[in-house]
C-alpha positions as CSV (number, residue, x, y, z in Angstrom):
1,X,-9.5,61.9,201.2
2,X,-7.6,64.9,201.3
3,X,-4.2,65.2,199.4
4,X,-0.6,66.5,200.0
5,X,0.3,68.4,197.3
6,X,4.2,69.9,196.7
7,X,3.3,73.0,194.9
8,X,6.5,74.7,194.4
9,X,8.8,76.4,192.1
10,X,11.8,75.0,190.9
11,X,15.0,76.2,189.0
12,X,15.4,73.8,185.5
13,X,18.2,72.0,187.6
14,X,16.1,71.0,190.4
15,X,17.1,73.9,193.1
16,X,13.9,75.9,195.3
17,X,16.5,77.9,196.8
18,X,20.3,79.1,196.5
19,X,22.9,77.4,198.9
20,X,22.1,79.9,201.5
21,X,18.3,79.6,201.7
22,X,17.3,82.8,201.7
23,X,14.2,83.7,199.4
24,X,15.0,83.3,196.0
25,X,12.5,86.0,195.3
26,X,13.3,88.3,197.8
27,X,15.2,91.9,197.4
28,X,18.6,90.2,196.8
29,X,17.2,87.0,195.0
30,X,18.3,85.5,191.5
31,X,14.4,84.7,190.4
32,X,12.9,87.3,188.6
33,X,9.0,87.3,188.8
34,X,7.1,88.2,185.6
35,X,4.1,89.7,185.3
36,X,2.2,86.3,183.4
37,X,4.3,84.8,186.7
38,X,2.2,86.6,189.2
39,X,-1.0,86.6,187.5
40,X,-1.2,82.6,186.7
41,X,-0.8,82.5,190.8
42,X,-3.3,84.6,191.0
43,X,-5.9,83.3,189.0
44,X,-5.4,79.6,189.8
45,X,-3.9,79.4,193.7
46,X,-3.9,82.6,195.4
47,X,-4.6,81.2,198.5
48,X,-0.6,80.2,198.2
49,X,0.2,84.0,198.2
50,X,1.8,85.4,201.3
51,X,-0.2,88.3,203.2
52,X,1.6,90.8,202.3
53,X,1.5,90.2,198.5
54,X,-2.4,89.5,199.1
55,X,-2.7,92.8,200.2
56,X,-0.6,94.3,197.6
57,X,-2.4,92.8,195.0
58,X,-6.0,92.8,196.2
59,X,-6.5,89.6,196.5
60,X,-9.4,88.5,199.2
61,X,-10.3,85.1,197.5
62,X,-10.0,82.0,199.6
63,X,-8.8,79.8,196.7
64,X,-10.3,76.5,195.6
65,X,-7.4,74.0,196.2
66,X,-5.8,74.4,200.1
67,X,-6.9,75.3,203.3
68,X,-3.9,73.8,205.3
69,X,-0.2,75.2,204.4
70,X,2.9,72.7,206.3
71,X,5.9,74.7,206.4
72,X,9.6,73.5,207.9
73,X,10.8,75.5,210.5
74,X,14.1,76.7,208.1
75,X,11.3,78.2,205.6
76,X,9.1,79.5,208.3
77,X,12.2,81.4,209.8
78,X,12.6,83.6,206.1
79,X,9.4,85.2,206.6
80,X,9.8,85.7,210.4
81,X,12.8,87.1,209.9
82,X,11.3,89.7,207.6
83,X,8.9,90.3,210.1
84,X,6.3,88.2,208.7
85,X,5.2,85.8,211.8
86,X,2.3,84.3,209.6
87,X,2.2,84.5,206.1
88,X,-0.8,82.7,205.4
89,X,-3.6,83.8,208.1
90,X,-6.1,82.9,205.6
91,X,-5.0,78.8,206.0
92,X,-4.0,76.7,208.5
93,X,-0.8,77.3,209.1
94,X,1.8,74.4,210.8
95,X,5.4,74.6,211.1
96,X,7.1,71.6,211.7
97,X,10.3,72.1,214.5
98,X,11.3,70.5,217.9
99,X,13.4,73.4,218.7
100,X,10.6,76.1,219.1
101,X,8.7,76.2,221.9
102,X,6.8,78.8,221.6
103,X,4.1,80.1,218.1
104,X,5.3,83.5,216.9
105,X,1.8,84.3,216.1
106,X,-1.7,82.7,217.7
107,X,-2.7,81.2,214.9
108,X,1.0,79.2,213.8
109,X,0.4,75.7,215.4
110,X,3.9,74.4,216.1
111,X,4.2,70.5,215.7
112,X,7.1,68.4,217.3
113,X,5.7,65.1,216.1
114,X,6.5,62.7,213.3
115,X,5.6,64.6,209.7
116,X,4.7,61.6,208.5
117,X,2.5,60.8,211.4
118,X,0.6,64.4,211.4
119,X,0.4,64.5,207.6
120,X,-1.7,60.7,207.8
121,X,-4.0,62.7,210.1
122,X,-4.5,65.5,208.2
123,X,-5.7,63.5,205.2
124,X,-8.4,62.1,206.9
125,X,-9.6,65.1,208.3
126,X,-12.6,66.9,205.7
127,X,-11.0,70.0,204.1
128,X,-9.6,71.2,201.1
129,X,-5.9,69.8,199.9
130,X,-2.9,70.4,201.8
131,X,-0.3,72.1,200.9
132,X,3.4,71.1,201.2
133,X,5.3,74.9,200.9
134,X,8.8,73.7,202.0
135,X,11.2,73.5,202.4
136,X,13.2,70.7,200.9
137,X,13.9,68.7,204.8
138,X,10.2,68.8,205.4
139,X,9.7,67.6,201.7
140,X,12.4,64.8,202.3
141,X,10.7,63.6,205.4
142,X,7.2,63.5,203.5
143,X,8.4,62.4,200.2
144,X,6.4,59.2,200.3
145,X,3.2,61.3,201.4
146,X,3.4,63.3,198.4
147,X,0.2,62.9,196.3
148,X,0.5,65.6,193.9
149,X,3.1,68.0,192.6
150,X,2.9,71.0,191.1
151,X,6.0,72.3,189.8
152,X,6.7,76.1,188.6
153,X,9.4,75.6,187.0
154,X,11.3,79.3,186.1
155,X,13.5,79.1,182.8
156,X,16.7,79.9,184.7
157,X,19.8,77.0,186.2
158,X,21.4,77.6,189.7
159,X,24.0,75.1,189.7
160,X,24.2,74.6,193.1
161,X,21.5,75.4,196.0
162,X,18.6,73.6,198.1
163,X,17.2,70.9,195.9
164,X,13.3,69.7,195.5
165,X,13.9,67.2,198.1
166,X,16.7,66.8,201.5
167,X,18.8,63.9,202.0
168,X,15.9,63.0,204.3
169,X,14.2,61.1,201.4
170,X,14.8,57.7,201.1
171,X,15.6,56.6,197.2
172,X,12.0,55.3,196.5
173,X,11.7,55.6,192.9
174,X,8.2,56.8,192.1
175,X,5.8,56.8,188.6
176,X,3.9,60.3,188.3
177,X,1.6,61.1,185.7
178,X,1.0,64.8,184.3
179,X,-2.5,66.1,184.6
180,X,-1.6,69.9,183.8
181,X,0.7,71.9,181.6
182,X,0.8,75.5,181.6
183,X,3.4,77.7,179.6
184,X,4.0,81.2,180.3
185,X,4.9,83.3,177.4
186,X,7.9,84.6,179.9
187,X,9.3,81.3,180.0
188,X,8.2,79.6,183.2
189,X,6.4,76.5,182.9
190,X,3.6,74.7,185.8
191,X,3.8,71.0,185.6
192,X,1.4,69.7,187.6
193,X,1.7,65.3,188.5
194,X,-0.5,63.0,190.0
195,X,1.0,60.2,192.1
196,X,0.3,56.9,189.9
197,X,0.6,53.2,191.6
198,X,2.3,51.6,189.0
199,X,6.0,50.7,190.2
200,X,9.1,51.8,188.7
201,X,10.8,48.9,186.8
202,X,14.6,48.9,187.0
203,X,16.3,49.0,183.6
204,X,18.4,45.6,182.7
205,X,21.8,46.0,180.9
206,X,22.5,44.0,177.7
């Protein structure tokens, strides 16, 4: 069965995003992108790099892990607003929202139903993995779909900002288990966890 898989990166302090949620990344962003940055993404997942930087880089490949990307309709509006309607023509490309009505570009299917519900769907279809880009609401509403994550976590705090997951996620505490550690001579680190089944055990005082 196919998995959900939140591959995203991550400030040490938990924050995707500053308290505006523009793209960290972008022109005016605080995340700096080194060069052993952009070529790990390139070597292992560059089916998660936008069009533009696909084109910029050279990169044709398909990728080996995802052929569907699930976007929120708050992250899907960053790109759009930078004139990017679809990022990712080379996946599947859904954006969760009940306020549009109508797909920016043909091949952006725009889903008003339950997360939860669509995602249970997905993973039963044949396919690669799915990937979970953001942002955090989406990621709160899916929380306990989450089968793998994979963390890129840049050696930098925010103190404040959008966090991993919205208030949308219920506290379920969860067991993960790593399966991958990559370190980056610039700093950054890839964590990647596997979902385990084991429950978490509350801690007893005295």
């Amino acid at each position: 069965m196919r998995k959900l898989v939140y591959y995203v990166g991550t400030t040490l302090d938990g924050f995707i995003a500053g308290p505006d949620g523009a793209d960290p990344t972008g022109p005016n962003g605080f995340w700096p992108i080194p060069e052993d940055y952009v070529r790990h993404i390139v070597e292992r997942y560059p089916e998660t790099l936008p069009v533009q930087a696909r084109a910029a880089l050279s990169v044709t490949g398909e990728g080996t892990h995802f052929d569907t990307v699930l976007e929120g309709r708050r992250s899907y509006e960053i790109g759009l607003k930078a004139g990017v309607a679809d990022a990712y023509p080379h996946l599947r490309h859904l954006v969760f929202s009940r306020t549009l009505t109508k797909s920016p570009a043909p091949a952006v299917e725009l889903v008003a139903d339950d997360p939860v519900d669509t995602v249970r769907k997905l993973k039963q279809e044949d396919g690669k993995d799915i990937w979970l880009v953001g942002g955090a609401e989406l990621a709160g509403a899916l929380y306990g779909e989450i089968d793998r994550l994979i963390l890129k976590v840049a050696p930098l705090t925010a103190g404040a900002g959008i966090p991993l997951f919205s208030h949308k996620a219920t506290f379920d505490p969860r067991s993960w288990r790593r399966t991958d550690c990559t370190m980056l001579d610039s700093g950054a680190v890839v964590l990647t966890y596997a979902r385990t089944t084991a429950a978490v055990t509350p801690a007893i005082d005295g």
